[in-house]
PDB file of N, CA, C and O in Angstrom:
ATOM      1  N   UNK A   1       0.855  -1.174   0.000  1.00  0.00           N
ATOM      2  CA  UNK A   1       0.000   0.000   0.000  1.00  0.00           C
ATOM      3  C   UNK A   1       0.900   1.236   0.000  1.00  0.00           C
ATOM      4  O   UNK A   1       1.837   1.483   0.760  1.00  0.00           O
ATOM      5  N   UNK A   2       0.433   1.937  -0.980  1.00  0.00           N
ATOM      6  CA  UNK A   2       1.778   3.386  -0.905  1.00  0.00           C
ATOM      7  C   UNK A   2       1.190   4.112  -0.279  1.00  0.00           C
ATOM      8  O   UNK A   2      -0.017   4.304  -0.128  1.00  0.00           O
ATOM      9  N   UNK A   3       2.567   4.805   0.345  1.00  0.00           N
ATOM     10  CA  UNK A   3       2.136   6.507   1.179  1.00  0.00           C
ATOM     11  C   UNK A   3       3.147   7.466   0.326  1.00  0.00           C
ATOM     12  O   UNK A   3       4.349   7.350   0.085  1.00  0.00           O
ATOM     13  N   UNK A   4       2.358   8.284   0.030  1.00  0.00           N
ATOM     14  CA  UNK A   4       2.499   9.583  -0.425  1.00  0.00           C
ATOM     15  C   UNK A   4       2.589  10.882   0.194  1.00  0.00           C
ATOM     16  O   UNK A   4       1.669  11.300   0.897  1.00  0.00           O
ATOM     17  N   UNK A   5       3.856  11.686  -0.066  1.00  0.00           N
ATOM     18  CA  UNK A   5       3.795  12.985   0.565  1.00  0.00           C
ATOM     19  C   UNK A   5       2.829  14.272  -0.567  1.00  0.00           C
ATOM     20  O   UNK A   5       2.834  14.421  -1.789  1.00  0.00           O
ATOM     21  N   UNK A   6       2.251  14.843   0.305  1.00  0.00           N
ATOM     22  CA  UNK A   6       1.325  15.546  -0.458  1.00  0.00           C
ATOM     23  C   UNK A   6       1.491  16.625   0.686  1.00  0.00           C
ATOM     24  O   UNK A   6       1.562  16.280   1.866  1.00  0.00           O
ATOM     25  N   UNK A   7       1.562  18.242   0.196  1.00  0.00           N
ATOM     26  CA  UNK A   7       1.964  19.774   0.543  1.00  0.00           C
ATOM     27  C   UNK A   7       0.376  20.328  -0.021  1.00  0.00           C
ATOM     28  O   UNK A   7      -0.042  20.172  -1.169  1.00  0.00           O
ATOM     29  N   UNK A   8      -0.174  20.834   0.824  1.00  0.00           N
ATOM     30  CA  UNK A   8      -1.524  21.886   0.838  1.00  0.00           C
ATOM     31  C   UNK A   8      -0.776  22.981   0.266  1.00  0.00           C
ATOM     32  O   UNK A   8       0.317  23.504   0.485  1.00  0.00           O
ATOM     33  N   UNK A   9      -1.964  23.192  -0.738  1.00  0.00           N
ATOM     34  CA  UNK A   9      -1.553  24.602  -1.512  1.00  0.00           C
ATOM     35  C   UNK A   9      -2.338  26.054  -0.642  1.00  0.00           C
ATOM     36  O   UNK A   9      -2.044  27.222  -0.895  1.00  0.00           O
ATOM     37  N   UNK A  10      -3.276  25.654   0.309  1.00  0.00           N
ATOM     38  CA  UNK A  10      -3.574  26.442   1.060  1.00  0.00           C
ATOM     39  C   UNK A  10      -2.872  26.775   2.461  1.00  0.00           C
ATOM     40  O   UNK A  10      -3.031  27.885   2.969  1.00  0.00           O
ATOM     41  N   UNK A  11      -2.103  25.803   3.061  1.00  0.00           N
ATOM     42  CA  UNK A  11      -1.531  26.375   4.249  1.00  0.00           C
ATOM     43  C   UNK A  11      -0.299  25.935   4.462  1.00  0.00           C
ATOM     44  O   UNK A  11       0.350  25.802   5.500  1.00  0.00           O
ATOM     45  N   UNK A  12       0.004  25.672   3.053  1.00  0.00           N
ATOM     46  CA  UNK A  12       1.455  24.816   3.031  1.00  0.00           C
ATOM     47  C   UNK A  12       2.008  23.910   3.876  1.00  0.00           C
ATOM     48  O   UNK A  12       3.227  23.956   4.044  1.00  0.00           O
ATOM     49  N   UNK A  13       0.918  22.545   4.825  1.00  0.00           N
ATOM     50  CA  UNK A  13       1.331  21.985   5.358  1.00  0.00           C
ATOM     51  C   UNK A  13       2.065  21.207   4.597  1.00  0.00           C
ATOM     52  O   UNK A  13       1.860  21.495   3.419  1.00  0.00           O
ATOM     53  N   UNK A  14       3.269  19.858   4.787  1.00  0.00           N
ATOM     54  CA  UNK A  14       3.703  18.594   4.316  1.00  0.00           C
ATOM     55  C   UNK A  14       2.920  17.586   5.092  1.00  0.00           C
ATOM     56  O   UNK A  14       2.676  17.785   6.282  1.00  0.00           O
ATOM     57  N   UNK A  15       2.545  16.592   4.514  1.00  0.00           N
ATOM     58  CA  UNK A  15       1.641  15.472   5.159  1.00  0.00           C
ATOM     59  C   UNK A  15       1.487  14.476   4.256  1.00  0.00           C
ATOM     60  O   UNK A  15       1.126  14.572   3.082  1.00  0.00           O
ATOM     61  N   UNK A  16       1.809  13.430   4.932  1.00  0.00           N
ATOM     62  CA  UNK A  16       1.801  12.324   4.454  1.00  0.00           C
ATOM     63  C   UNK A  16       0.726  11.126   4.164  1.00  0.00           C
ATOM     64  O   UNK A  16       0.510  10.758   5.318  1.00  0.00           O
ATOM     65  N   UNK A  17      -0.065  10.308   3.342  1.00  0.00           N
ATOM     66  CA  UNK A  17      -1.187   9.676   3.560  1.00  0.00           C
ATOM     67  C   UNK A  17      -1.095   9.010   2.694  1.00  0.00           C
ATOM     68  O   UNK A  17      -0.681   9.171   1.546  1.00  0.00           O
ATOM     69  N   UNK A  18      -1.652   7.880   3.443  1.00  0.00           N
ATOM     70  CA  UNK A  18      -1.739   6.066   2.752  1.00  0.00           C
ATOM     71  C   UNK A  18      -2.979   6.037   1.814  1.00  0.00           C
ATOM     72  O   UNK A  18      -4.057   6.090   2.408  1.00  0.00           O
ATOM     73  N   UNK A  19      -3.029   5.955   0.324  1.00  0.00           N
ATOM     74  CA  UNK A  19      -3.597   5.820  -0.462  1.00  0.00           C
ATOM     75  C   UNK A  19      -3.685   4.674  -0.880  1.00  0.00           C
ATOM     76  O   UNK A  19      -2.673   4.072  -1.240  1.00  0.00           O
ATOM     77  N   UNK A  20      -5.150   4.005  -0.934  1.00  0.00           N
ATOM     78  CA  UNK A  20      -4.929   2.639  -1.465  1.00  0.00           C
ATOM     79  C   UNK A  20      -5.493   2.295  -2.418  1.00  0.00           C
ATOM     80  O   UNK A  20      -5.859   1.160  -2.725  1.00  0.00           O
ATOM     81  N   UNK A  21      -5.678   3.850  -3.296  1.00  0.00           N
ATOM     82  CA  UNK A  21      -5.970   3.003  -4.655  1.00  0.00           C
ATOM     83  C   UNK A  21      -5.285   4.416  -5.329  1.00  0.00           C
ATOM     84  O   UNK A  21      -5.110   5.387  -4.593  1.00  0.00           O
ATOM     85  N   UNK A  22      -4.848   4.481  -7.008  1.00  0.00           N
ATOM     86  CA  UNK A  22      -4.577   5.552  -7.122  1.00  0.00           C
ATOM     87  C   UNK A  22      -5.596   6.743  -7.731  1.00  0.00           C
ATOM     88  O   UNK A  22      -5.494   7.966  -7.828  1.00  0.00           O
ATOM     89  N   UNK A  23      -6.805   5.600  -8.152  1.00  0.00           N
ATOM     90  CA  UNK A  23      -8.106   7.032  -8.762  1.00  0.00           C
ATOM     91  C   UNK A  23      -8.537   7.949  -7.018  1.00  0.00           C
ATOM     92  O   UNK A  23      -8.848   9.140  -7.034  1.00  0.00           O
ATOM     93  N   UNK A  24      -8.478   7.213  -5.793  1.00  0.00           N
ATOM     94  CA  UNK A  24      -8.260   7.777  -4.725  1.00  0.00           C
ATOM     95  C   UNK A  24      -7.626   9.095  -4.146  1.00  0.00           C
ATOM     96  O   UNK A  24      -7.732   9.612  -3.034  1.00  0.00           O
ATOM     97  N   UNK A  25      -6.772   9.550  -5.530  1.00  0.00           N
ATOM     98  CA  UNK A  25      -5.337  10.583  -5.106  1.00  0.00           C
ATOM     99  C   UNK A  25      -6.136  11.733  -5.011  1.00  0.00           C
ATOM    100  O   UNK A  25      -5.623  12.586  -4.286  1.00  0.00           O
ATOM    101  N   UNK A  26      -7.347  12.083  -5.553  1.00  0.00           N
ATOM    102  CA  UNK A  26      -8.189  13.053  -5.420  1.00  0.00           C
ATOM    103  C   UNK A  26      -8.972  13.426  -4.630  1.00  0.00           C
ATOM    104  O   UNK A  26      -9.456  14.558  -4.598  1.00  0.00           O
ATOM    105  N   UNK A  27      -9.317  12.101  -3.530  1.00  0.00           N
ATOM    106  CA  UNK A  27      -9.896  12.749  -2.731  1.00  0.00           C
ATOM    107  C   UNK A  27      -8.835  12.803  -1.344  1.00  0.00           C
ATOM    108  O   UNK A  27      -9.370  12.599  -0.254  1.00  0.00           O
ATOM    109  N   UNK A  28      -7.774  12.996  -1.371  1.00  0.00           N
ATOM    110  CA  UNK A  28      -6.906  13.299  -0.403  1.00  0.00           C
ATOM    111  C   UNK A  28      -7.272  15.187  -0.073  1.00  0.00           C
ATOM    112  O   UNK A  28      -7.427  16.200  -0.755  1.00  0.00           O
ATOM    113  N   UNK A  29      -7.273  14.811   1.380  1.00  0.00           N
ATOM    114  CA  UNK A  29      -7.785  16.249   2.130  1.00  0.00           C
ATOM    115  C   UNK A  29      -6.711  16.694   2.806  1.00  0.00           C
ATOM    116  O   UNK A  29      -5.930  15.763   2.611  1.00  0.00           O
ATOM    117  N   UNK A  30      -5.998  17.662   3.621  1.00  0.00           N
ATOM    118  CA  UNK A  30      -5.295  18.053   4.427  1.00  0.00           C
ATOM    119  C   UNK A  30      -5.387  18.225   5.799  1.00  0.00           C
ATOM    120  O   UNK A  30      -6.204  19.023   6.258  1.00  0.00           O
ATOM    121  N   UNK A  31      -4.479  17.425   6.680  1.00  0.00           N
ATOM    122  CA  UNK A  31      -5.050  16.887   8.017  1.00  0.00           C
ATOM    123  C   UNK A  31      -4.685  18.382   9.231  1.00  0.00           C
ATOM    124  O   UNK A  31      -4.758  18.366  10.459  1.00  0.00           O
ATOM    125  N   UNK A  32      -4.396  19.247   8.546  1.00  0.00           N
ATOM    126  CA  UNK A  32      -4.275  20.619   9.590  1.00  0.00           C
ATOM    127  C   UNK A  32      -5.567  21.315   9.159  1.00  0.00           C
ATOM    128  O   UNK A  32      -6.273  21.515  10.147  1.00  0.00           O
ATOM    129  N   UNK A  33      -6.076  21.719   8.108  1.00  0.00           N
ATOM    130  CA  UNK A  33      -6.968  22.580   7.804  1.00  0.00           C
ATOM    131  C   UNK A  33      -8.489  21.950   7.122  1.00  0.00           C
ATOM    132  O   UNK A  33      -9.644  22.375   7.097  1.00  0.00           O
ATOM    133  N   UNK A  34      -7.824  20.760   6.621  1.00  0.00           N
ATOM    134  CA  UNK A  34      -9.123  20.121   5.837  1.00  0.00           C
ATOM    135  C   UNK A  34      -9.515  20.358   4.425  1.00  0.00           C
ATOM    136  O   UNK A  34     -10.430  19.827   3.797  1.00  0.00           O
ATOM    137  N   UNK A  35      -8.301  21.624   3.879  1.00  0.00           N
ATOM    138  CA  UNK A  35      -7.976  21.779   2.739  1.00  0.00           C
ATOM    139  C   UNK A  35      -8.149  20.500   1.360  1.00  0.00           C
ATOM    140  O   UNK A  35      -7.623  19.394   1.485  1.00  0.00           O
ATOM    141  N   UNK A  36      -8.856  20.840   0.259  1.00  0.00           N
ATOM    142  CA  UNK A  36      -8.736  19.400  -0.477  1.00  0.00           C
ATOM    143  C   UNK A  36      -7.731  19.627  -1.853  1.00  0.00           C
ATOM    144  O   UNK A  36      -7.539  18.818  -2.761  1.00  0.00           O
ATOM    145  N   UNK A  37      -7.027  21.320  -1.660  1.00  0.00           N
ATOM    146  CA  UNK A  37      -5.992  21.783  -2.759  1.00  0.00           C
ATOM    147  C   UNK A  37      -5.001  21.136  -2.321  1.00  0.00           C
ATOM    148  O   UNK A  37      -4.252  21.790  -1.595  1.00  0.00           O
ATOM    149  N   UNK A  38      -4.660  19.799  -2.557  1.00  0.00           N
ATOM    150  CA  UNK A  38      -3.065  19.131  -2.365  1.00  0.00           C
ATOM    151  C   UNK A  38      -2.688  18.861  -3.526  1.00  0.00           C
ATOM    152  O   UNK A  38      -3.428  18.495  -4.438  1.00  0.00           O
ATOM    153  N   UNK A  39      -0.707  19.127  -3.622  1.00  0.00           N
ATOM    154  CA  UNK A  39      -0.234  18.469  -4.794  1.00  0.00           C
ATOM    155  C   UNK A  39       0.536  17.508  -4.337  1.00  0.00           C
ATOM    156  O   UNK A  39       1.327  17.789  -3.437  1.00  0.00           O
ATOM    157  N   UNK A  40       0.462  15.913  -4.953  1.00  0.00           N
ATOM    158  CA  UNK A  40       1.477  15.250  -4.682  1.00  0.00           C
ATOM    159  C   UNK A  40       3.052  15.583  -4.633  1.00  0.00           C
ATOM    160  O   UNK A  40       3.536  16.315  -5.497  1.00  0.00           O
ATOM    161  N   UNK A  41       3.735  15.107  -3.746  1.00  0.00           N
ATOM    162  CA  UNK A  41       5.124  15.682  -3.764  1.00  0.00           C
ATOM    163  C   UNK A  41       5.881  14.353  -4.095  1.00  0.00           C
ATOM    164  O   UNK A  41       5.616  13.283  -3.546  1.00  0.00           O
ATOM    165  N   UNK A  42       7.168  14.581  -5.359  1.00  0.00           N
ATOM    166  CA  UNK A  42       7.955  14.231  -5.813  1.00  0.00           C
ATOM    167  C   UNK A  42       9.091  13.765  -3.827  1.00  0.00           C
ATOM    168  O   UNK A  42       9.697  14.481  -3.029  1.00  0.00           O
ATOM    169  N   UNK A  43       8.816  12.348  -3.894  1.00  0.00           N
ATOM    170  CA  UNK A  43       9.657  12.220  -2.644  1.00  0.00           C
ATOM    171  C   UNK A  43      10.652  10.734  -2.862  1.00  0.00           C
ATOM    172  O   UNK A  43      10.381   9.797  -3.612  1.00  0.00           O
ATOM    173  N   UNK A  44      11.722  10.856  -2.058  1.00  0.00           N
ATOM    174  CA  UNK A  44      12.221   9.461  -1.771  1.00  0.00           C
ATOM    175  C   UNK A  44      12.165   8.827  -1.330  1.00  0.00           C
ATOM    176  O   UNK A  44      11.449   8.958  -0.337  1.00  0.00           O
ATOM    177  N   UNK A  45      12.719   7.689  -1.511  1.00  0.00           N
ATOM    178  CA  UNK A  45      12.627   6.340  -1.020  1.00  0.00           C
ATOM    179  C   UNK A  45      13.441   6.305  -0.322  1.00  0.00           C
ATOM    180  O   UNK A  45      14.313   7.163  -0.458  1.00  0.00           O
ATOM    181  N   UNK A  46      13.593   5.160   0.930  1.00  0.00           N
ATOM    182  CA  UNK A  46      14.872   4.866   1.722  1.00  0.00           C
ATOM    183  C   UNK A  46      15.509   5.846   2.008  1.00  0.00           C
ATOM    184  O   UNK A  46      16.677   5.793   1.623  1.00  0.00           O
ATOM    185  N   UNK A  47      15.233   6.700   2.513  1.00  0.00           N
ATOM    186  CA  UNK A  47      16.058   8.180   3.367  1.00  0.00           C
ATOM    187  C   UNK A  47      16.575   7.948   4.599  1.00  0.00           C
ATOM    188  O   UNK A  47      17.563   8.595   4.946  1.00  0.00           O
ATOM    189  N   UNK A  48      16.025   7.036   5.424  1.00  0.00           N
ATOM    190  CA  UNK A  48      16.632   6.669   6.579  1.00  0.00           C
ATOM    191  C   UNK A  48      16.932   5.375   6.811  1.00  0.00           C
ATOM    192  O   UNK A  48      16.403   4.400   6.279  1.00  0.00           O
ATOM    193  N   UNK A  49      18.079   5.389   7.886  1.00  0.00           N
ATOM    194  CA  UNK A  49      19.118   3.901   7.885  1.00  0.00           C
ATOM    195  C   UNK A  49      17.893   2.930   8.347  1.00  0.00           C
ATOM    196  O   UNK A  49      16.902   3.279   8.989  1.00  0.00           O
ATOM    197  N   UNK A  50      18.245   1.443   7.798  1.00  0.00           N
ATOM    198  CA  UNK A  50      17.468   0.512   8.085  1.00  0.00           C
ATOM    199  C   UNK A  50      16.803   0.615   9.730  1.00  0.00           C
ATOM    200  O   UNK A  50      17.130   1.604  10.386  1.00  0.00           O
ATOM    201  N   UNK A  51      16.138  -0.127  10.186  1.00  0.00           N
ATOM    202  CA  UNK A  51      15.331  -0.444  11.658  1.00  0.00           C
ATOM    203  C   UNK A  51      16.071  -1.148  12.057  1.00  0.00           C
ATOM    204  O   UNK A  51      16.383  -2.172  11.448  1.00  0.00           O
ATOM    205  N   UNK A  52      16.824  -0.638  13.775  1.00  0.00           N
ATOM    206  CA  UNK A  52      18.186  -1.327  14.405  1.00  0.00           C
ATOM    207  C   UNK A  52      19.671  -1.154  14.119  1.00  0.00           C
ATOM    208  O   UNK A  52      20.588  -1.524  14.853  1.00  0.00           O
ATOM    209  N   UNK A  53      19.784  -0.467  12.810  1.00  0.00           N
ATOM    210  CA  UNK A  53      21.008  -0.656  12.677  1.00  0.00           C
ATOM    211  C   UNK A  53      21.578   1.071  13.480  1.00  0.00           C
ATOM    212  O   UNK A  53      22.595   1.015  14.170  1.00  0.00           O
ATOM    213  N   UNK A  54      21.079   2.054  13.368  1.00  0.00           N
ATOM    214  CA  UNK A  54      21.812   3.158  13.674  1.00  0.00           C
ATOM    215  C   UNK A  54      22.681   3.499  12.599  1.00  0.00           C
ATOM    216  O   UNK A  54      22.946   4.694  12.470  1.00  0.00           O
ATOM    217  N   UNK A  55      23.119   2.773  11.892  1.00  0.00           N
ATOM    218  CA  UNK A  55      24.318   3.508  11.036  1.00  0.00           C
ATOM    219  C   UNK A  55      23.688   3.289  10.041  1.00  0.00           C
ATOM    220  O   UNK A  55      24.172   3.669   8.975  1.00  0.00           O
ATOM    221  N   UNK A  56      22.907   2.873  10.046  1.00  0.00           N
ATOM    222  CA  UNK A  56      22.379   2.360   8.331  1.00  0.00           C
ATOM    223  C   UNK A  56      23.274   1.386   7.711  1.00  0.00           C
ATOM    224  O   UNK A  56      23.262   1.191   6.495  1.00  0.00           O
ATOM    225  N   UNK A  57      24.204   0.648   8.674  1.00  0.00           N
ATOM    226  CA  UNK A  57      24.939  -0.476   8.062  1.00  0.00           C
ATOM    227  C   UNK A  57      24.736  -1.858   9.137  1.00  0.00           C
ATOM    228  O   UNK A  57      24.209  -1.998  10.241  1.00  0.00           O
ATOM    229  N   UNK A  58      25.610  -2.978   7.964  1.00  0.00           N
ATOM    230  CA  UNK A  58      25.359  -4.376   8.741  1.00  0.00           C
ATOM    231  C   UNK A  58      26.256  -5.059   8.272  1.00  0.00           C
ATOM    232  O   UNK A  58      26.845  -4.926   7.199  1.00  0.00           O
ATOM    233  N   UNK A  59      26.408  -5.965   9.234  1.00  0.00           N
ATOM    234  CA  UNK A  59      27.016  -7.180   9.022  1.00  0.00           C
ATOM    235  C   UNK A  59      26.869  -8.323   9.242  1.00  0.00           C
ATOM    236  O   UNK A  59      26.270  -8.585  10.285  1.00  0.00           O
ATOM    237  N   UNK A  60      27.286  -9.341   8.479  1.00  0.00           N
ATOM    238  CA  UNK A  60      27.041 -10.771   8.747  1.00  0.00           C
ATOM    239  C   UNK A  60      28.021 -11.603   9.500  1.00  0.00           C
ATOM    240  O   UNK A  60      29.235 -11.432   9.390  1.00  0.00           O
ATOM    241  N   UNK A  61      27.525 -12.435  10.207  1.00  0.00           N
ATOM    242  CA  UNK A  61      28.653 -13.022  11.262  1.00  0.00           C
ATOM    243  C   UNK A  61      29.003 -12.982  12.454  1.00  0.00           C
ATOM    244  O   UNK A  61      28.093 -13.149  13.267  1.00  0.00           O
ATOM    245  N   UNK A  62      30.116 -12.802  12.884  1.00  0.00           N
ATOM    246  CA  UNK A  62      30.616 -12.519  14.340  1.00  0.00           C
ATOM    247  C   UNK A  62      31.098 -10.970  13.913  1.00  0.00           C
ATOM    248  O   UNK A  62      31.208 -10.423  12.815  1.00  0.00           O
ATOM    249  N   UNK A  63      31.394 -10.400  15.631  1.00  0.00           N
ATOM    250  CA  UNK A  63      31.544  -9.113  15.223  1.00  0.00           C
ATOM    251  C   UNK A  63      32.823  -9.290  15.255  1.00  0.00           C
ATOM    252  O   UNK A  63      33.482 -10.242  15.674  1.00  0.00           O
ATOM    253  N   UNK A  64      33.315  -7.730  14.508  1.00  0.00           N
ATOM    254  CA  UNK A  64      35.054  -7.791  14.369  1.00  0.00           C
ATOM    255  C   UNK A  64      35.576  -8.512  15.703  1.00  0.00           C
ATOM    256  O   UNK A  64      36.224  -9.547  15.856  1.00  0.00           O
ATOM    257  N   UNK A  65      34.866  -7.246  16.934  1.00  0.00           N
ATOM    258  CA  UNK A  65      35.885  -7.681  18.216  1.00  0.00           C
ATOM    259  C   UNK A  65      35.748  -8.934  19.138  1.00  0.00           C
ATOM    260  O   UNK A  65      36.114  -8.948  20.313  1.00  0.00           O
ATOM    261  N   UNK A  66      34.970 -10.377  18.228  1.00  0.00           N
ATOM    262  CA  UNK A  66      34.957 -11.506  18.403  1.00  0.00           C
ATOM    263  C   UNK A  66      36.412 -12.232  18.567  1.00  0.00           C
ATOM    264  O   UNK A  66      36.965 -12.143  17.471  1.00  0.00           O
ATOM    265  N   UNK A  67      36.884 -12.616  19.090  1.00  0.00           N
ATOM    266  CA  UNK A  67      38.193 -13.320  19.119  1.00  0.00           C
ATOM    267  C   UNK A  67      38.031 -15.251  19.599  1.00  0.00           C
ATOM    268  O   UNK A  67      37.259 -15.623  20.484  1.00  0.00           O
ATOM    269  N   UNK A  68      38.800 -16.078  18.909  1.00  0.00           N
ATOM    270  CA  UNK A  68      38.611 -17.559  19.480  1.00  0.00           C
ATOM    271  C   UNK A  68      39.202 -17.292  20.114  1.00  0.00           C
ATOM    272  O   UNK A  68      39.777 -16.206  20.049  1.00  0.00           O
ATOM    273  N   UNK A  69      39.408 -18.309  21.247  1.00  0.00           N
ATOM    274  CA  UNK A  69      40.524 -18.362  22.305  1.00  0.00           C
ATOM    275  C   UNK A  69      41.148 -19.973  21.483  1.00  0.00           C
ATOM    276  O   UNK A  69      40.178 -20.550  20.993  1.00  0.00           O
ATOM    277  N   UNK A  70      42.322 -20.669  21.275  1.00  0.00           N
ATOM    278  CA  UNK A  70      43.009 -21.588  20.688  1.00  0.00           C
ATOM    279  C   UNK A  70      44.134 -22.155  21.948  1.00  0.00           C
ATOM    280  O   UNK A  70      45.341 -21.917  21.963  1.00  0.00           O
ATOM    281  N   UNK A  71      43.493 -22.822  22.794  1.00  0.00           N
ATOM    282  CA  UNK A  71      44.026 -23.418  24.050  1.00  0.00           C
ATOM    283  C   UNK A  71      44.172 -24.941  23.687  1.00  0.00           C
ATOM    284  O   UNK A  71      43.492 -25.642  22.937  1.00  0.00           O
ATOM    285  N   UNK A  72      45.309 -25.242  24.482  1.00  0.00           N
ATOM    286  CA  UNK A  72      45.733 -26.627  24.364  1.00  0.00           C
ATOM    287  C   UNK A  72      44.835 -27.621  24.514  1.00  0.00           C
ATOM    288  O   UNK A  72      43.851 -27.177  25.106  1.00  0.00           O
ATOM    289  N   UNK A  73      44.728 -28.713  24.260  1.00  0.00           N
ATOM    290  CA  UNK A  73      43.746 -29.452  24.517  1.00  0.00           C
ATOM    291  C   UNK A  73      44.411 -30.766  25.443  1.00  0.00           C
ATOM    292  O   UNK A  73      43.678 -31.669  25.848  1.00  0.00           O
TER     293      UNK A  73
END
């Protein structure tokens, strides 16, 4: 189901809303004023680092500062 950023041409809010169909895009209203002058906004994808990671990075495995211990047997 897509969400779309859509900017009121009346009070210039940004606001975002889950559209689930796209002949639907028209009746999108504006959730500060109730405005129904919205233009869809040209937005991106993936702007923020994955969920958990903090850095927006990962790895597979053990972590670097994993060490075996290799004791006599």
């Amino acid at each position: 189901m897509p969400i779309f950023e859509f900017v009121c041409t009346e009070c210039e809010e940004t606001f975002e809303d889950l559209v689930l169909s796209l002949s639907k895009i028209d009746e999108v209203v504006c959730p500060s004023c109730g405005g129904s002058e919205v233009k869809k906004k040209m937005s991106t994808f993936a702007s923020k680092p994955a969920a958990g990671t903090g850095s927006g990075s990962f790895s597979l495995g053990a972590s670097p500062s994993h060490s075996c211990s290799t004791g006599s047997v």
